[in-house]
N, C-alpha and C positions, 0 to 999 in steps of 0.2 A: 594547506588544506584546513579547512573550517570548521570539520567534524573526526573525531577519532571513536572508533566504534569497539566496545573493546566488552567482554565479560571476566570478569575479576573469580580466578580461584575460589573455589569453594561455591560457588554458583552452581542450578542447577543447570544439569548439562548432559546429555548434548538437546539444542534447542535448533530449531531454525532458523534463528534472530539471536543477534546479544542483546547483553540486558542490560550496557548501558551507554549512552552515547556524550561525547562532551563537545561543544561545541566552545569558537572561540572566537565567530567572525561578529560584527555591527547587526547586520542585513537581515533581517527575518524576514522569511517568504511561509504563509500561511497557504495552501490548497486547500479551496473547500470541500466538502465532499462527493467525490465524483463517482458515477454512475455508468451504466452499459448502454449511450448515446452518440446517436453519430453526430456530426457535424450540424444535421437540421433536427436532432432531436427524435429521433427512429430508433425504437427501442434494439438491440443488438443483443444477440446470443440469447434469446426469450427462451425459460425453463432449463438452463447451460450455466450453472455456478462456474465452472471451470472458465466457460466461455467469456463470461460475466464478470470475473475478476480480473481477466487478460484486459478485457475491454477500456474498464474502469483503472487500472494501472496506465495506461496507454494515455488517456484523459489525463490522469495525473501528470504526467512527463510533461505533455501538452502545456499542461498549468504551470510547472516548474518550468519548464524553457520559458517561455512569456517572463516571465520574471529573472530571467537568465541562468536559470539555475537549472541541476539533474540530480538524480540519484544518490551521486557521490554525495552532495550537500542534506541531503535530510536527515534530522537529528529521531525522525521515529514516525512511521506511520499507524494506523489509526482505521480497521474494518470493521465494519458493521453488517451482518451477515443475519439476514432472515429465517426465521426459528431453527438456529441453529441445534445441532447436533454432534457429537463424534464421529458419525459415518460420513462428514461431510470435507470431513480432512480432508481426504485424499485429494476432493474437489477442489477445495480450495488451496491446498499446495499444489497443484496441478496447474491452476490460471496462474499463480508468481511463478512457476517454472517455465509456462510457457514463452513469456516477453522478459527472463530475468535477463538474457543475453541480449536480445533485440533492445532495451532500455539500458541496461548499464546497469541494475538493479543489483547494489554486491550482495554477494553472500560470504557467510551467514547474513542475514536481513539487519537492518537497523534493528532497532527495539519497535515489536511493534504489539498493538493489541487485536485480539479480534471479541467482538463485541457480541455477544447473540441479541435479533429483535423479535419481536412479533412483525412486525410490517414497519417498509419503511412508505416512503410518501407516492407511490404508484403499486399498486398488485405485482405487476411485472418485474419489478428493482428486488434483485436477490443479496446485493451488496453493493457500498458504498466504500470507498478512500478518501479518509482527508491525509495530506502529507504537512511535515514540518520543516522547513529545512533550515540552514545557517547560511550566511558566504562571508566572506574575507570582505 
């Protein structure tokens, strides 16, 4: 395995994610940031964070398989989440809970960040993923 995901004692805790990952493979796979789009580009889950981040994780995977890779390989993801809030948790652990099984997405989570915007590049787009991964 090309990634070991691990939070080191004395860390704050308990998180959803550890805080740190090592990788150890050649292979970097970059995902760029992905969005709640379907296949022709049809916006998906319009006004549904929850819905929106399911969507866009899905994307992601998408991106990772293409390059042969999944979940187990990513050394940390990477959300970007429009005027973010604290009431919006819930939302947004809600969309990584929905597809954590259907992807393979472990838990605890890689390391990941979540980002607050004003706006991203459409009105509609409530959040974005980009992933990192490693392989062997």
């Amino acid at each position: 395995m090309a990634v070991q995901l691990l939070t080191p004692e004395g860390m704050f805790a308990p998180v959803p994610y550890h805080h740190v990952s090592i990788s150890t493979g050649a292979r970097q796979v970059h995902v760029a940031g992905q969005i709640a789009r379907d296949a022709e580009g049809n916006p998906v889950a319009t006004g549904d964070l929850t819905g929106q981040v399911a969507h866009a994780l899905r994307n992601t995977a998408r991106g990772l398989a293409g390059a042969g890779a999944n979940f187990a390989d990513v050394v940390r993801l990477r959300f970007f989440v429009t005027h973010w809030s604290p009431d919006k948790y819930h939302d947004f652990i809600a969309g990584i809970e929905r597809v954590a099984d259907e992807l393979g997405i472990p838990q605890p989570l890689p390391p990941v960040s979540a980002i607050g915007v004003d706006y991203l590049f459409e009105p509609d787009v409530l959040v974005e993923v980009e992933a990192f991964a490693v392989l062997d």
